[in-house]
C-alpha positions as CSV (number, residue, x, y, z in Angstrom):
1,X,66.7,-33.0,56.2
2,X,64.3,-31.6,53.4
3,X,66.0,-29.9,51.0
4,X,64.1,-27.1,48.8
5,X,63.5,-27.4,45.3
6,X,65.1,-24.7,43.6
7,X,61.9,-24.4,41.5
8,X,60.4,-23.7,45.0
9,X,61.7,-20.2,44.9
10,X,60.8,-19.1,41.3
11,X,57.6,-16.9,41.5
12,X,54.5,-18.4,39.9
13,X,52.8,-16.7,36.8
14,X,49.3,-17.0,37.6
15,X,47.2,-18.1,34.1
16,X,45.1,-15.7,32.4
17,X,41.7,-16.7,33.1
18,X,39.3,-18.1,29.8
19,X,37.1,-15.8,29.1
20,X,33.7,-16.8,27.8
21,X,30.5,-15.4,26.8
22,X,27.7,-15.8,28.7
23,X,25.1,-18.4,27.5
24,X,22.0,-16.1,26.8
25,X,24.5,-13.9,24.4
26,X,26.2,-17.4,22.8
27,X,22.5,-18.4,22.5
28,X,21.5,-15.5,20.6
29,X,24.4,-15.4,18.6
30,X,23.5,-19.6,17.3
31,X,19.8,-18.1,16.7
32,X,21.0,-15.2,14.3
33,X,23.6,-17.9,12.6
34,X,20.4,-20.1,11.6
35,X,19.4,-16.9,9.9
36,X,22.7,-17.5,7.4
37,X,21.9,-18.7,4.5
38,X,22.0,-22.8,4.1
39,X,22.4,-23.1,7.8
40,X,19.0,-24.8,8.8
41,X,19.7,-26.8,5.1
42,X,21.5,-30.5,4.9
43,X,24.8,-29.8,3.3
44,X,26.2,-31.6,0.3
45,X,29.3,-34.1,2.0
46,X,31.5,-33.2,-1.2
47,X,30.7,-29.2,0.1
48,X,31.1,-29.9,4.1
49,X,33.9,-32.7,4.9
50,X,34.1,-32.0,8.2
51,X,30.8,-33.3,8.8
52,X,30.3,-36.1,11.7
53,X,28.6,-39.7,10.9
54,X,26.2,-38.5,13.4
55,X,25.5,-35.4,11.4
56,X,25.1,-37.3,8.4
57,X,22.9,-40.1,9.8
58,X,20.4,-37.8,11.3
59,X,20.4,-35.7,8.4
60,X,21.0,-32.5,10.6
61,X,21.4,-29.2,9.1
62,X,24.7,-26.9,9.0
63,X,23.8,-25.3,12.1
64,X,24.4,-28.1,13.9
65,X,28.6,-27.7,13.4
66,X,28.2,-25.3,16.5
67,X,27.7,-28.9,18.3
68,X,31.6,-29.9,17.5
69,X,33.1,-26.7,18.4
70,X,34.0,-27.4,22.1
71,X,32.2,-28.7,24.8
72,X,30.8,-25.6,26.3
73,X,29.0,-24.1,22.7
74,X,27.8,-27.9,22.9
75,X,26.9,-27.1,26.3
76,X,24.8,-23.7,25.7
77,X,23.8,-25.3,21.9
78,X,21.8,-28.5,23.8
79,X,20.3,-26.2,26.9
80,X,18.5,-23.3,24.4
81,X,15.7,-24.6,22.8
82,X,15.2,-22.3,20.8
83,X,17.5,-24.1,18.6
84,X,15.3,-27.1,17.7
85,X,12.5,-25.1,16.8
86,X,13.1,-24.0,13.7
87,X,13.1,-26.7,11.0
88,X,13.1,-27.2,7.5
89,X,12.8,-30.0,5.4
90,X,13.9,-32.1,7.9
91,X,14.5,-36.3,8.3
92,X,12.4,-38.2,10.0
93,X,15.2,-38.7,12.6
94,X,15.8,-34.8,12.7
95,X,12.4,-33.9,13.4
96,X,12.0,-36.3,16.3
97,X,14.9,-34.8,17.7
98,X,13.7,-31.2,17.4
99,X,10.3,-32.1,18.8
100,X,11.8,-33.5,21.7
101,X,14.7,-31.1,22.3
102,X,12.6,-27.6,21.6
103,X,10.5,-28.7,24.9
104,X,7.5,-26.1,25.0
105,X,8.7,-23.4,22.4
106,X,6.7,-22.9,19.6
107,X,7.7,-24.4,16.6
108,X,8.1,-23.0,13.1
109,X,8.1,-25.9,10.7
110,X,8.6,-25.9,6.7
111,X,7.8,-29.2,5.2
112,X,8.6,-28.9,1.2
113,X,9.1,-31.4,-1.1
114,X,10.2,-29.9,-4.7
115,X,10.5,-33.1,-6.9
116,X,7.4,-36.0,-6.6
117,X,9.7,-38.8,-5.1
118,X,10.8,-36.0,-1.7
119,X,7.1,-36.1,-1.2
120,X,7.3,-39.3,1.0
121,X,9.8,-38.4,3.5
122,X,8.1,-35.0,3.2
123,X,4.8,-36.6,4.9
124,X,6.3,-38.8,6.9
125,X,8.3,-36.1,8.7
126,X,5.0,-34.2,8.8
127,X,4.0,-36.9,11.1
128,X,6.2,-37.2,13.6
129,X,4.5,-33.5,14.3
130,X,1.7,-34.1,14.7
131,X,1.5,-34.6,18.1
132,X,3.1,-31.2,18.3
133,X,0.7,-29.6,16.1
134,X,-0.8,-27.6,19.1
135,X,3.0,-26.0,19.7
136,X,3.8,-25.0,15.6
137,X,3.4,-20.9,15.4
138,X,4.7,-20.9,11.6
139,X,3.5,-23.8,9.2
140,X,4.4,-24.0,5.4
141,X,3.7,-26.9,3.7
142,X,4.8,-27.7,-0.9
143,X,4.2,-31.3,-2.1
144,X,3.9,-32.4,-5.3
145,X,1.4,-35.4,-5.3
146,X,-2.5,-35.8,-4.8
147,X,-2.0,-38.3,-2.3
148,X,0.9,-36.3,-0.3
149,X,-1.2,-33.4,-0.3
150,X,-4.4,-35.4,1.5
151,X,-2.3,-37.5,4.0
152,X,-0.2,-34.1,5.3
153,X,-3.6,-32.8,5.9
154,X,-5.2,-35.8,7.4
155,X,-1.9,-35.7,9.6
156,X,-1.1,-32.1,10.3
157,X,-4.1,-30.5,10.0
158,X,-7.3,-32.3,11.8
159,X,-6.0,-31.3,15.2
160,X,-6.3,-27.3,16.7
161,X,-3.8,-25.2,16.4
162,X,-4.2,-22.6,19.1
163,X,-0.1,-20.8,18.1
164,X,-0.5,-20.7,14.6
165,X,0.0,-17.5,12.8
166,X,1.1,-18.4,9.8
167,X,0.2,-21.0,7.3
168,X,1.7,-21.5,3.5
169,X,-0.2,-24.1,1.6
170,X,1.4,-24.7,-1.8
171,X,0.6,-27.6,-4.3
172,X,1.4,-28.0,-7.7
173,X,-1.5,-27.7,-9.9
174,X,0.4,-30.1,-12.5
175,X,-0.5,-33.2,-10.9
176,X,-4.1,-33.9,-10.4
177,X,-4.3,-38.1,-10.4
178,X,-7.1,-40.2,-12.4
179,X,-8.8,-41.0,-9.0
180,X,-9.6,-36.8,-8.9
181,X,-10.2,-37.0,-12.3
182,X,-8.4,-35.7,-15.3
183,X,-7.0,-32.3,-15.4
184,X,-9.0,-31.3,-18.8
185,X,-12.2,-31.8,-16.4
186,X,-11.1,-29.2,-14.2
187,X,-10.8,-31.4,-10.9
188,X,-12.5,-29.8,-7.9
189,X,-11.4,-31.5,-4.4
190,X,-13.7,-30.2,-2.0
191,X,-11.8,-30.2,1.5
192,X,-13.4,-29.5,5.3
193,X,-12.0,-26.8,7.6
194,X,-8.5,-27.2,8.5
195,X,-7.5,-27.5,12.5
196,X,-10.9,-28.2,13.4
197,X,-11.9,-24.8,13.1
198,X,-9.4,-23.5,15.5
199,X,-6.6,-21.2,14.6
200,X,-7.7,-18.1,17.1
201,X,-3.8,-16.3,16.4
202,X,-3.9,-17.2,12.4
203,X,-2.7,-13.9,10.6
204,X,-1.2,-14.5,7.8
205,X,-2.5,-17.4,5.3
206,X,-1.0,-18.0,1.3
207,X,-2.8,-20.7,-0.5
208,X,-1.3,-21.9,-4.0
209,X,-3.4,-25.2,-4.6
210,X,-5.2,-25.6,-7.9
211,X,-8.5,-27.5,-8.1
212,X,-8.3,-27.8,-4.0
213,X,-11.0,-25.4,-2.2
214,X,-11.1,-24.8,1.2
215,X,-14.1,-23.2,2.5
216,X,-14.6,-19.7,2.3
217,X,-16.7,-19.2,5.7
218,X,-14.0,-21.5,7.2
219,X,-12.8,-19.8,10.4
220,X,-9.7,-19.7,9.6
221,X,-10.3,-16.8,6.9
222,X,-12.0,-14.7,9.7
223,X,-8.9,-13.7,11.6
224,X,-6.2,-13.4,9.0
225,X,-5.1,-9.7,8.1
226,X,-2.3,-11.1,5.0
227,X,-4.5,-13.0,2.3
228,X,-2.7,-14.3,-0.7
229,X,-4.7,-16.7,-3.1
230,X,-2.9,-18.4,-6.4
231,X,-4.5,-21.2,-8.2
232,X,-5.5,-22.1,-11.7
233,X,-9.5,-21.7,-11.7
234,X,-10.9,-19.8,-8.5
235,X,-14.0,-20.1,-6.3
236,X,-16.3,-17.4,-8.6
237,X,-16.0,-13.8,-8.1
238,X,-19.7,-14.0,-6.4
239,X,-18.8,-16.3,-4.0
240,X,-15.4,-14.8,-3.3
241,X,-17.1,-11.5,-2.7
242,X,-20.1,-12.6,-0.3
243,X,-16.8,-14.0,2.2
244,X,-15.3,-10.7,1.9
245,X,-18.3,-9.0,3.2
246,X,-16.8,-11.3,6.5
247,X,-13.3,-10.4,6.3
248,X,-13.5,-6.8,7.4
249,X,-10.0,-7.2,9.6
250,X,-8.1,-7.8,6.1
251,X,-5.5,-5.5,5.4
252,X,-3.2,-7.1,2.9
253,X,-5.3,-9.6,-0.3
254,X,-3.6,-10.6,-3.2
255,X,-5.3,-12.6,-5.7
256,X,-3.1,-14.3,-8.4
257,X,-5.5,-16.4,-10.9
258,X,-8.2,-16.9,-7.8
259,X,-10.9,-15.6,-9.9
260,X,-12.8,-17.7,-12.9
261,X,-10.4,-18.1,-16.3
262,X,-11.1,-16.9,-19.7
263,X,-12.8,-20.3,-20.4
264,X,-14.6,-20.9,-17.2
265,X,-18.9,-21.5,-18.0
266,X,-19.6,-18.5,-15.0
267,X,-16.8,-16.0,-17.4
268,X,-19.5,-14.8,-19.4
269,X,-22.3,-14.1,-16.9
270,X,-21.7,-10.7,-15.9
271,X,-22.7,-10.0,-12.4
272,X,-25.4,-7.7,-11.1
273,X,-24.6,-4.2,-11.2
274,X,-23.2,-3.6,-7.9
275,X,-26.5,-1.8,-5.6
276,X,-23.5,-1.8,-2.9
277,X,-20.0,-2.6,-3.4
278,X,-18.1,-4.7,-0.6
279,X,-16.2,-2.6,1.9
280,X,-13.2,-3.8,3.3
281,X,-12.3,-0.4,5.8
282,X,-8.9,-1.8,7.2
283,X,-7.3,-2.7,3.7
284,X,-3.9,-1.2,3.2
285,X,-2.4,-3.7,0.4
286,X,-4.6,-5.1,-2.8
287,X,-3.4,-6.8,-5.8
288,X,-5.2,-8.5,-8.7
289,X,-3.2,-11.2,-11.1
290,X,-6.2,-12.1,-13.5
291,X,-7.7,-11.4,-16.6
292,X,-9.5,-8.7,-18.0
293,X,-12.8,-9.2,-17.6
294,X,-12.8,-10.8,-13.8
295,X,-10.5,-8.0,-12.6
296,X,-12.8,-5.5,-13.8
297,X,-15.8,-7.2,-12.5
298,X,-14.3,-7.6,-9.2
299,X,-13.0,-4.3,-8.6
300,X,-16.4,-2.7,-9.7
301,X,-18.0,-4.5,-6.9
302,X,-15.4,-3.5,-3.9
303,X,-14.6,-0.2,-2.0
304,X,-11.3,-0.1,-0.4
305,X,-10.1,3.0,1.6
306,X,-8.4,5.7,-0.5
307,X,-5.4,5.6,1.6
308,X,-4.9,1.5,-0.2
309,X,-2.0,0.9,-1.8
310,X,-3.3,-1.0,-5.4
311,X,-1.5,-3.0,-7.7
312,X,-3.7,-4.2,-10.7
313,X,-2.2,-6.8,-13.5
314,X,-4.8,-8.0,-16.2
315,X,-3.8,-8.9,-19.4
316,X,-5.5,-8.9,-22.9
317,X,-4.9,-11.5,-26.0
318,X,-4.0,-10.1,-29.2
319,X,-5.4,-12.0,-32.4
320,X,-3.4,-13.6,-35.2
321,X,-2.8,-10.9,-38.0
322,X,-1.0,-7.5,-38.5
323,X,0.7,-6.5,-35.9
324,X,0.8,-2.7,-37.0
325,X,-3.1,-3.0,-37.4
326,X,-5.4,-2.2,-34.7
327,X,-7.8,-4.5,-33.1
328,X,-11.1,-3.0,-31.9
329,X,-11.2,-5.0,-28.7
330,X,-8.5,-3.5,-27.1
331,X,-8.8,-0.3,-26.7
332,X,-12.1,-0.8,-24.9
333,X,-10.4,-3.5,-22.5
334,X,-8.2,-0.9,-21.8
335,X,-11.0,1.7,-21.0
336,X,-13.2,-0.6,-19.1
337,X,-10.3,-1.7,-17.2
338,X,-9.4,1.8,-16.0
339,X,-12.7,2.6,-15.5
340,X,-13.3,-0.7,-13.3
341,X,-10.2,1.3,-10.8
342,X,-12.1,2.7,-7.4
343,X,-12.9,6.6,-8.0
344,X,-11.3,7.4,-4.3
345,X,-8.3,5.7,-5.5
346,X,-7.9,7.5,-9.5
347,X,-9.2,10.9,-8.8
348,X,-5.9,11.9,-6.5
349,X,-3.9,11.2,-8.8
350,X,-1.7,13.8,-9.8
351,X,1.5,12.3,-10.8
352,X,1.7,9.5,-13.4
353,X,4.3,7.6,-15.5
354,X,3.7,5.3,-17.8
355,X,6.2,2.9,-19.3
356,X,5.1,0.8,-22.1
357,X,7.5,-2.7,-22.3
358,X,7.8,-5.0,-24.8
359,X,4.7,-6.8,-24.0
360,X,2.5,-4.2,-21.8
361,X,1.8,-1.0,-20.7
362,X,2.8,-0.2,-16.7
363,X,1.1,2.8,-15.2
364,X,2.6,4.3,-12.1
365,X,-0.1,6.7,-10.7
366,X,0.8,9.0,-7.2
367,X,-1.2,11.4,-5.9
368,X,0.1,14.9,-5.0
369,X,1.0,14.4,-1.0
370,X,3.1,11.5,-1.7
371,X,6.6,12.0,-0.4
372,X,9.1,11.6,-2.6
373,X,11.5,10.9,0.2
374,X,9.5,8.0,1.2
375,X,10.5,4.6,0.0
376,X,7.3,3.4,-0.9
377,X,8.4,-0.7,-0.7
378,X,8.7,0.0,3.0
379,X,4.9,0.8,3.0
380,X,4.2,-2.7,1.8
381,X,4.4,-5.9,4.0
382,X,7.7,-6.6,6.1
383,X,9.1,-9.8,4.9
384,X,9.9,-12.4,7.4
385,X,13.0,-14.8,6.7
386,X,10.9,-17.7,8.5
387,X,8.5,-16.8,4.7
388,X,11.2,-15.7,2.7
389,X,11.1,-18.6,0.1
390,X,7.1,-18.7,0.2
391,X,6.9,-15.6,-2.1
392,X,5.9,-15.7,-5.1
393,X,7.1,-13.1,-7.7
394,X,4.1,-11.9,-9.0
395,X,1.9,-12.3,-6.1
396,X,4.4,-11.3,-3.0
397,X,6.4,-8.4,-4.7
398,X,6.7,-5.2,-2.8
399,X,4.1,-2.2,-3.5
400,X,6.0,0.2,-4.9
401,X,3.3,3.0,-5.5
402,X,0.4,4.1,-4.8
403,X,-1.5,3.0,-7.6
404,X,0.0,0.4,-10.0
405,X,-1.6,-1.1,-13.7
406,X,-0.1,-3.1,-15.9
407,X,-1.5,-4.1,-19.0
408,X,-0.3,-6.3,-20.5
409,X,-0.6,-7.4,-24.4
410,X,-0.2,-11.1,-25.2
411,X,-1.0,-12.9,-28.7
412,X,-2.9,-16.2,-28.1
413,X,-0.2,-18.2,-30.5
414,X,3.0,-16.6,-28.7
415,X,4.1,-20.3,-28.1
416,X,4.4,-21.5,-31.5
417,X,6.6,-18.4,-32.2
418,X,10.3,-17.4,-31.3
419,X,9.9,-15.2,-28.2
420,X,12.2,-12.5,-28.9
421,X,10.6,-12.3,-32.5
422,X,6.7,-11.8,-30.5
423,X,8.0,-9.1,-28.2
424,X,9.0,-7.6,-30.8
425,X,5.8,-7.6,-32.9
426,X,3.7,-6.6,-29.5
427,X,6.1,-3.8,-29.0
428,X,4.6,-3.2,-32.4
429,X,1.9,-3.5,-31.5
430,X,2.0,-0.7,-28.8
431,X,2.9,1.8,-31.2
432,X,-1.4,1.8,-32.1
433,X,-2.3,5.5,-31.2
434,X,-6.1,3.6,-30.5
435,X,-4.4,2.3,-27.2
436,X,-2.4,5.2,-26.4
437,X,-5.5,7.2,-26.9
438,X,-7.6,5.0,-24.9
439,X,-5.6,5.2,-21.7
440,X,-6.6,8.8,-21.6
441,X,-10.1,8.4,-23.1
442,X,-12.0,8.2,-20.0
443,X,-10.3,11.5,-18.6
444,X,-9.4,9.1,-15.4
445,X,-6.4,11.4,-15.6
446,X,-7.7,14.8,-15.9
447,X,-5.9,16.0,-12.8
448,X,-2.2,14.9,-13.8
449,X,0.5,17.8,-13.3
450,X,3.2,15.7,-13.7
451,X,3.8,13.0,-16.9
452,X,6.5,11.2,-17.7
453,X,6.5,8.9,-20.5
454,X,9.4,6.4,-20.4
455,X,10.4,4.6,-23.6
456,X,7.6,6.6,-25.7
457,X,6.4,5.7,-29.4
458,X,6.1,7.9,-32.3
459,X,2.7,9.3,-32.4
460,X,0.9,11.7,-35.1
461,X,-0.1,15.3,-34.1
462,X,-3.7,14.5,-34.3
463,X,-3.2,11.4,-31.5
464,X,-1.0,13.5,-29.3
465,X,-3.8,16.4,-29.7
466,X,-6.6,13.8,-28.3
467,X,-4.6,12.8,-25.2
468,X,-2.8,16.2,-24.2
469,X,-6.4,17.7,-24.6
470,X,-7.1,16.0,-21.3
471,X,-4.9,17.2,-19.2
472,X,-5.6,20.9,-18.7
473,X,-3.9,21.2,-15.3
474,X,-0.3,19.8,-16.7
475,X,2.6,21.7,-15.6
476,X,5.3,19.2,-15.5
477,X,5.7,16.9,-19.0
478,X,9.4,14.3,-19.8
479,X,9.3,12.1,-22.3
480,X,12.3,9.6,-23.2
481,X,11.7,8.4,-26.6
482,X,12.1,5.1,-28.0
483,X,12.1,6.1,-31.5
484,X,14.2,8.7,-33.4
485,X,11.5,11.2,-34.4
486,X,9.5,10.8,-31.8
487,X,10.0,13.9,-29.9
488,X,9.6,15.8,-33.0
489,X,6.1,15.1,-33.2
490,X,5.0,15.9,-29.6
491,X,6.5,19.1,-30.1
492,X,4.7,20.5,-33.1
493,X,1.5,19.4,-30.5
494,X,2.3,21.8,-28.4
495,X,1.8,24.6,-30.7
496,X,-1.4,23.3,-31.4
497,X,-4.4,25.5,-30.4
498,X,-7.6,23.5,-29.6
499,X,-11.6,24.8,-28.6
500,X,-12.0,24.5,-25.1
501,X,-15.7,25.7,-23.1
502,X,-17.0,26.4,-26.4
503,X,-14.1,29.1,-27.2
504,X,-11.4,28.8,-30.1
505,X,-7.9,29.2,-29.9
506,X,-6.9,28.2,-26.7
507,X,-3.1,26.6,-25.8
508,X,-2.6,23.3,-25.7
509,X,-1.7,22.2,-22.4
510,X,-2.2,26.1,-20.9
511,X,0.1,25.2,-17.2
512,X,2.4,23.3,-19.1
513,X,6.3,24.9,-16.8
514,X,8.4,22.4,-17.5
515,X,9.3,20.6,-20.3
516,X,12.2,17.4,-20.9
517,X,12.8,15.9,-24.3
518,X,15.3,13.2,-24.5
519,X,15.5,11.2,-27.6
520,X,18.0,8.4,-29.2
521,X,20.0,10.9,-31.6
522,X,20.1,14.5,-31.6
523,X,17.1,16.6,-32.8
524,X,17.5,17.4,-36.4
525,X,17.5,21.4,-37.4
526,X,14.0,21.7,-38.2
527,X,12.7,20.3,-35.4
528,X,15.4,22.8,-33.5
529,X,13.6,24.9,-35.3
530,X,10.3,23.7,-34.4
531,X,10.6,23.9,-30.9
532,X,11.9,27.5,-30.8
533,X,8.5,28.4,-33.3
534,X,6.1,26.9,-30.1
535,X,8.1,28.3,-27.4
536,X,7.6,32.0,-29.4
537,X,4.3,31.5,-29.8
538,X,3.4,30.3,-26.5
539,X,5.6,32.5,-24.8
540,X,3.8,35.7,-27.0
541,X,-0.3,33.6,-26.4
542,X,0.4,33.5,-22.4
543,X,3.0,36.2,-22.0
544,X,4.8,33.9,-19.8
545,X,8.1,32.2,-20.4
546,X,8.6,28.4,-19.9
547,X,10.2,27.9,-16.6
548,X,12.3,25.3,-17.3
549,X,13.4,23.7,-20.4
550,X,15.7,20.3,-21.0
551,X,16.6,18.9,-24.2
552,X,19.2,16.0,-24.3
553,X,21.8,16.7,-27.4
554,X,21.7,20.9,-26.3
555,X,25.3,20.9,-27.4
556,X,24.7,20.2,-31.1
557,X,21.8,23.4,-31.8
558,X,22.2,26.2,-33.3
559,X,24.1,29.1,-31.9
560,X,21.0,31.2,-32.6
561,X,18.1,29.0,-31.8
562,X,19.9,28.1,-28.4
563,X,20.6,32.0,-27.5
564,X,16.3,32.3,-28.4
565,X,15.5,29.4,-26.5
566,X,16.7,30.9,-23.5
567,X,15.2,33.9,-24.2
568,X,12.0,31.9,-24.0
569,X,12.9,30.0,-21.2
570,X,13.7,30.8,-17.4
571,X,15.9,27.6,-16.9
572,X,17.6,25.7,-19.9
573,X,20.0,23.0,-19.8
């Protein structure tokens, strides 16, 4: 006789069932977690404790804790391949692994060695890849050494690469070893086409490698649409500008020190006057890091569409001496260099503010259709994270505007000084109406109707008179001063009268509408005063009141000069 279990009769509560993503959505969540930041990095053991022996002995990055989870993220972690293929810095142990386990994917591979003694493991890692050269879409290679440098390209780089499109080539330009010969020598190494020639998809190229020259008619320059060039010493502005005429498709070219120094023997040769200039018809990005004279000479010989974006950095050395006394080369530099700007690109401009820093003069120049409601940055180049820590600051910023210069004011002996103590005395030295003046001199900005001058230095009548004399069509002028009395000064200017077309007695600034002062401490009585004597008289000359007026401190005038201001003035506040 069978007897029943009495647990026989007790209904069974069927389990919930586990629930799991599927694979492709697991996968894609791993991919976006490499995107975290330190996750494709080799923690620290004292930061990560949790870390396997096998983790640690193959050197594998963060990402890699996904692994340990359970067995089914190991699962879905092992089968996407995708995985493997993005690799930074990696062991020679981890990049045999991720050769072997990305399969067919193409590869995006950072090889970067920041101190001298990673540059070993650096090339030897290098290659293990170089079988797999044909696969790698992204390449960015840093070392340190000569000899690193040579035997990552005699690795990496002799074979063709049909995926890549990108390449980062960075070397320190510190290093440069006896067998090269000595830095003072300025070192040229002289190296053949990368890739055999073959890099069909290449788009996007940044070279940082002083006294190494590739090429210029080297095929891979002839697809690229992003060029970025920094080194110390450059190819020659003539040669750089006969392989331009070959790289029509170029959109985006920035050139960081590319061009001949100060002290290079071709410096002083000037170049022919331009019979054509060099057209590059697709260029949407351009930026120039160099020094006075080659930036000028090299943007008086190209023509880039007026729909560019440019963004123009060339600086000019002060001499030892007085640094509330003039020196007569400047304010030419600064003439020639606005002159040296494309005419399609400085004749729309319409709205400009300048902003002079401790040690330079920025210009922000935008022409009349630019939308304010536009962020400009986003007109630049997107950023990728797989390039991320390739930019550099001054070469890879965003374009912020449509037309930026900044000139920039530097004293030959500035290292033997305290630095705070030479940005003052350069700040100083900006305060020279000469170079105020000379910014305007050329009339480059005779059709501004907006100014705005951020920071501004004191300035006589007589200097004020000379610039605002240029700028006929102003209707919109701010100033923020940087000095008490500064504002007091622009404002007796206004009630200048100057000869204009041969006739006496016309306004200064005839279309001038609006009008913001804004200084450190309050404006004193007279110039209260002052400033209601203009607005009279130009409200009686042009029978028109201003249409709007702001003065910072309103709340400490006059009873009686405020109730005539705004008899004088549409808007106050």
């Amino acid at each position: 006789m069978v007897t029943s279990s009495p647990l026989a009769h007790i209904p069974r509560v069927s389990q919930p069932p586990v629930y799991r993503l599927p694979p492709e959505i697991l996968s894609m969540i791993f991919l976006d977690f490499q995107y975290t930041e330190g996750a494709l990095l080799v923690p620290y053991l004292d930061d990560a404790p949790h870390r396997t022996p096998w983790q640690e002995s193959m050197g594998a990055p963060a990402w890699t804790d996904v692994l340990f989870v359970c067995r089914f993220w190991c699962d879905v972690a092992l089968g996407c391949s995708s995985l493997w293929a993005r690799v930074v810095d990696p062991s020679v142990k981890w990049a045999e692994v991720c050769l072997r386990r990305s399969a067919g994917i193409p590869l995006t591979l950072r090889l970067n060695a920041e101190e001298e003694d990673e540059d070993a493991e650096c090339v030897s890692a290098g290659a293990v890849f170089s079988e797999g050269i044909h696969r790698v879409r992204k390449l960015s290679v840093k070392v340190q050494g000569v000899d690193a440098y040579m035997d990552l390209i005699d690795s990496l780089m002799c074979e063709p690469a049909p995926l890549l499109e990108y390449l980062c080539i960075d070397k320190s330009v510190v290093d440069v070893l006896p067998a090269y010969g000595e830095l003072d020598d300025d070192p040229q190494i002289k190296l053949s086409p990368l890739f055999e020639g073959h890099t069909p998809r290449l788009r996007k190229l940044r070279i940082q490698a002083g006294y190494f020259f590739f090429p210029l008619d080297a095929p891979m320059f002839r697809s690229v649409t992003f060029l970025r060039i920094s080194m110390g010493g450059g190819y020659g502005t003539e040669k750089l500008l006969f392989a331009l005429e070959n790289w029509k498709q170029l959109q985006t070219l920035s050139l960081s020190y590319a061009l001949p120094g100060e002290n290079d023997p071709d410096t002083g040769d000037l170049l022919p006057a331009p019979t054509h200039r060099v057209e590059l018809p697709n260029l949407r990005h351009l930026r120039v890091v160099d020094s006075g004279s080659c930036t000028q000479r090299f943007l008086r010989h190209l023509a880039v569409p007026s729909s560019a974006l440019l963004d123009v950095c060339s600086s000019v050395s002060l001499r030892t001496g007085d640094p509330f006394q003039e020196e007569p080369h400047v304010a030419p530099f600064i003439e020639d260099l606005l002159s040296s700007i494309p005419s399609n690109i400085m004749d729309p401009m319409t709205s400009l503010h300048l902003h002079p820093q401790n040690t330079s003069f920025i210009i922000d120049a935008r022409p009349e259709l630019w939308d304010e409601k536009t962020d400009a940055s986003m007109l630049a180049q997107r950023w990728d994270p797989d390039e991320d820590d390739d930019c550099d600051d001054t070469a890879d910023c965003p374009f912020k505007t449509k037309l930026n210069i900044d000139i920039c004011l530097s004293h030959a002996y500035i290292l033997n000084y305290d630095l705070d103590s030479n940005e003052k005395e350069l700040c100083r030295s900006m305060t020279c109406p000469g170079y105020f003046k000379a910014l305007f001199a050329g009339q480059h900005f005779s059709g501004l109707r907006d100014l705005t001058l951020d920071g501004c230095f004191t300035y006589s009548v007589h200097t004020w008179a000379e610039v605002f004399k240029t700028l006929n069509g102003l209707e919109q002028l701010s100033m923020t001063a940087a000095e008490q009395h500064t504002a007091d000064e622009l404002v007796k200017t206004l009630g200048v009268q100057v000869s204009r077309d041969g006739v006496d007695g016309c306004l200064i600034l005839p279309t001038l509408a609006n009008l913001t002062l804004s200084q450190p401490a309050r404006l004193s009585t007279s110039a209260q005063e002052n400033l209601l004597m203009v607005l009279r008289s130009r409200h009686l000359y042009s029978g028109s009141r201003l249409a709007k007026l702001r003065v910072s401190g309103m709340e400490d005038f006059e009873e009686a000069i405020l109730t005539e201001l705004r008899y004088h003035t549409a808007f106050f506040y």
